[in-house]
C-alpha positions as CSV (number, residue, x, y, z in Angstrom):
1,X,12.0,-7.8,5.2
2,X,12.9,-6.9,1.9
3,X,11.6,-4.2,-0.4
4,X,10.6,-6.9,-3.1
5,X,9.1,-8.6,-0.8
6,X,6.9,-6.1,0.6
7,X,5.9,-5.0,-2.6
8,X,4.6,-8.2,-3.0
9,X,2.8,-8.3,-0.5
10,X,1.3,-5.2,-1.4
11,X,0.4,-5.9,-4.7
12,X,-1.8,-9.0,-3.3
13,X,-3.5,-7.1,-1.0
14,X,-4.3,-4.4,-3.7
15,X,-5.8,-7.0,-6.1
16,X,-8.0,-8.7,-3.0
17,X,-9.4,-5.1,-2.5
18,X,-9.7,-4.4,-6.1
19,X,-10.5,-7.3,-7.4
20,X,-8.3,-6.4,-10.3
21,X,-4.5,-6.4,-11.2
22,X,-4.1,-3.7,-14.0
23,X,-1.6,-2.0,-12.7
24,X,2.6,-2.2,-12.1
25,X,3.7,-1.8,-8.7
26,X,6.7,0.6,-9.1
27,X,7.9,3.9,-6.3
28,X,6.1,6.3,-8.6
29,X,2.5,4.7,-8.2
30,X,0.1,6.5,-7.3
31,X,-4.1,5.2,-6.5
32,X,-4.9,7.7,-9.6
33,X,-3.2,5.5,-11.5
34,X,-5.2,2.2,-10.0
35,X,-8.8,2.0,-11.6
36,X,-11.1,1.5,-8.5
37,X,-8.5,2.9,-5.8
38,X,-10.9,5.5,-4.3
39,X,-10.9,7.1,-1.0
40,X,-13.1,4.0,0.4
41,X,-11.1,1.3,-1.0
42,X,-8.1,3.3,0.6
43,X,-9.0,3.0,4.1
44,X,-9.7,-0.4,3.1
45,X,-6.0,-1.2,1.8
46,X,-4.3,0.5,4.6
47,X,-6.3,-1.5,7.0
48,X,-5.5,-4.7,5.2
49,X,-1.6,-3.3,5.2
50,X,-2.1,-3.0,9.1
51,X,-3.6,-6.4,9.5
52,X,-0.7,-8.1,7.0
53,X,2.4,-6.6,8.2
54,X,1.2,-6.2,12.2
55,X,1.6,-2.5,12.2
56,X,-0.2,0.5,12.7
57,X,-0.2,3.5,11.0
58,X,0.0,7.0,12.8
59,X,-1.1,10.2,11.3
60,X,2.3,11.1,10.6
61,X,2.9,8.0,8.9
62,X,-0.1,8.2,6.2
63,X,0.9,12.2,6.1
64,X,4.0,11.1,4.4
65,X,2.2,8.6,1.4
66,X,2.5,9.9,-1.3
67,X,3.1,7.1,-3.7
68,X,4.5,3.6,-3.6
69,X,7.5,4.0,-2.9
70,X,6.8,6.2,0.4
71,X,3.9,3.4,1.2
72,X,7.2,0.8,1.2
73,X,9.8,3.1,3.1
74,X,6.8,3.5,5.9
75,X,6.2,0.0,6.3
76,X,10.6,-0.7,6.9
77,X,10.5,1.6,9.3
78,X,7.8,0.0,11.2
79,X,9.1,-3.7,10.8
C-alpha cells in the first residue's frame, strides 16, 4: 500500500474520531498539533488504525510514534 494512500486513510479516521479536520497530514505531525487529540482519543485512533488496516500494534511499535510520519512507516512494516 502506498504512503499516500495510507495517509489517507489516516486522515479519515482522525476526522471520525475528532469530528474535525483542522489539521494537514504531513511526517512532522504531531496530536499537539490536532485540537482534541488527547490521550483518550489516542487509544481511540490507534484502535480504529488496528481495525482499518488489520494490524496490531505491539509495544515496540507505539514506542517508536513519534509523529506522522513514524505512525506511516509502522503501519508498511506491518502490511
Amino acid at each position: 500500500m502506498e504512503k499516500t494512500t495510507i495517509k489517507l486513510k489516516i486522515s479519515e479516521i482522525l476526522f471520525e474520531v475528532l469530528e474535525h479536520n483542522n489539521f494537514e497530514i504531513r511526517d512532522e505531525l504531531t496530536a499537539r498539533d490536532v485540537d482534541g487529540w488527547d490521550s483518550l482519543s489516542h487509544m481511540i485512533i490507534i484502535t480504529q488504525i488496528e481495525e482499518n488496516f488489520g494490524i496490531k500494534f505491539k509495544l515496540r511499535d507505539l514506542n517508536k510514534l513519534k509523529n506522522m510520519g513514524s505512525l506511516v512507516q509502522v503501519i508498511e512494516s506491518k502490511l
